[in-house]
C-alpha positions as CSV (number, residue, x, y, z in Angstrom):
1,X,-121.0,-69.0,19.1
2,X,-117.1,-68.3,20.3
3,X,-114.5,-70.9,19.6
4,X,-111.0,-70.8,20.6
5,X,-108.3,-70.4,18.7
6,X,-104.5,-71.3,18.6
7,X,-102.1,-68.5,17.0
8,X,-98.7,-69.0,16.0
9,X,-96.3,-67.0,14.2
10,X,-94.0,-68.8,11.4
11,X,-90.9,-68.6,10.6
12,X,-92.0,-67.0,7.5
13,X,-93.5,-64.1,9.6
14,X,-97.2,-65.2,8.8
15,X,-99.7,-65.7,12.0
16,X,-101.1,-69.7,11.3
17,X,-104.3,-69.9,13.0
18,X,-106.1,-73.5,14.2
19,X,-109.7,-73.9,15.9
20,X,-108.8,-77.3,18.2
21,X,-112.9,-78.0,18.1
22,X,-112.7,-78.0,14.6
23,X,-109.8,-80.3,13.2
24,X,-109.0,-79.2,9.9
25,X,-110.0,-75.4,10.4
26,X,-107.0,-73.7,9.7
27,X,-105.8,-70.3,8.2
28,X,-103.0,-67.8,8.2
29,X,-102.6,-64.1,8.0
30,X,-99.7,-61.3,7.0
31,X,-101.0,-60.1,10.7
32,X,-102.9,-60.9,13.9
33,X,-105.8,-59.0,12.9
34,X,-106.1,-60.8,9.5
35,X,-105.7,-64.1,10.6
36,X,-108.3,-63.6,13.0
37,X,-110.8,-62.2,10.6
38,X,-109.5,-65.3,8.3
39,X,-110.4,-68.0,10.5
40,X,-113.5,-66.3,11.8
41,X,-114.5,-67.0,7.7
42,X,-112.9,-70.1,7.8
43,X,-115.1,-71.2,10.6
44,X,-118.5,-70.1,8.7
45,X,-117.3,-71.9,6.1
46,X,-116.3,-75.3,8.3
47,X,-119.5,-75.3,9.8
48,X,-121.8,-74.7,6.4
49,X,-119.8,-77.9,5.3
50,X,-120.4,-80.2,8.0
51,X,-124.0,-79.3,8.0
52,X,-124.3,-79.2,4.2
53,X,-123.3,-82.7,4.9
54,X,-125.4,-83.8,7.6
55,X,-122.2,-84.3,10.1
56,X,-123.5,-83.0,13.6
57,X,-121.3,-80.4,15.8
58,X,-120.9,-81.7,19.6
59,X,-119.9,-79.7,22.4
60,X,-119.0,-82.2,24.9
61,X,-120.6,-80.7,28.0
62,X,-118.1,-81.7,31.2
63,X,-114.9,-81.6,29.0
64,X,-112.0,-79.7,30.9
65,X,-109.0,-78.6,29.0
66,X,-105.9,-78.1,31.6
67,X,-102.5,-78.1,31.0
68,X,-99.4,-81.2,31.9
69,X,-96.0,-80.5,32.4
70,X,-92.9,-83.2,31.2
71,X,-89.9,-83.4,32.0
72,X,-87.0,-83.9,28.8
């Protein structure tokens, strides 16, 4: 199963990574590389818990993610 994943770099230097299907997945890394492998266990461990506790994973067939711009 693939999920994506938002990476941003700190101001500390540390990559912060977030899964947007999973709210509350979240973990960092001294690198790209690490944070990656992080979340990837991160992830395992999200989804053990929500099945542990009986909370069911949707994927919501027909959703499209596109982008809007603003003016400010």
């Amino acid at each position: 199963m693939d999920f994506k994943i938002a990476i941003e770099k700190d101001e500390d230097g540390w990559y912060i990574v977030t899964v947007p299907a999973l709210p509350g997945c979240v973990s960092q890394g001294k690198t790209e590389k690490e944070a990656k492998k992080n979340i990837a266990e991160a992830i395992e461990l999200h989804l053990s818990a929500l099945a542990r506790d009986g909370i069911p994973l949707y994927h919501r067939h027909g959703a499209k993610e596109t982008f809007v711009a603003i003016d400010i």
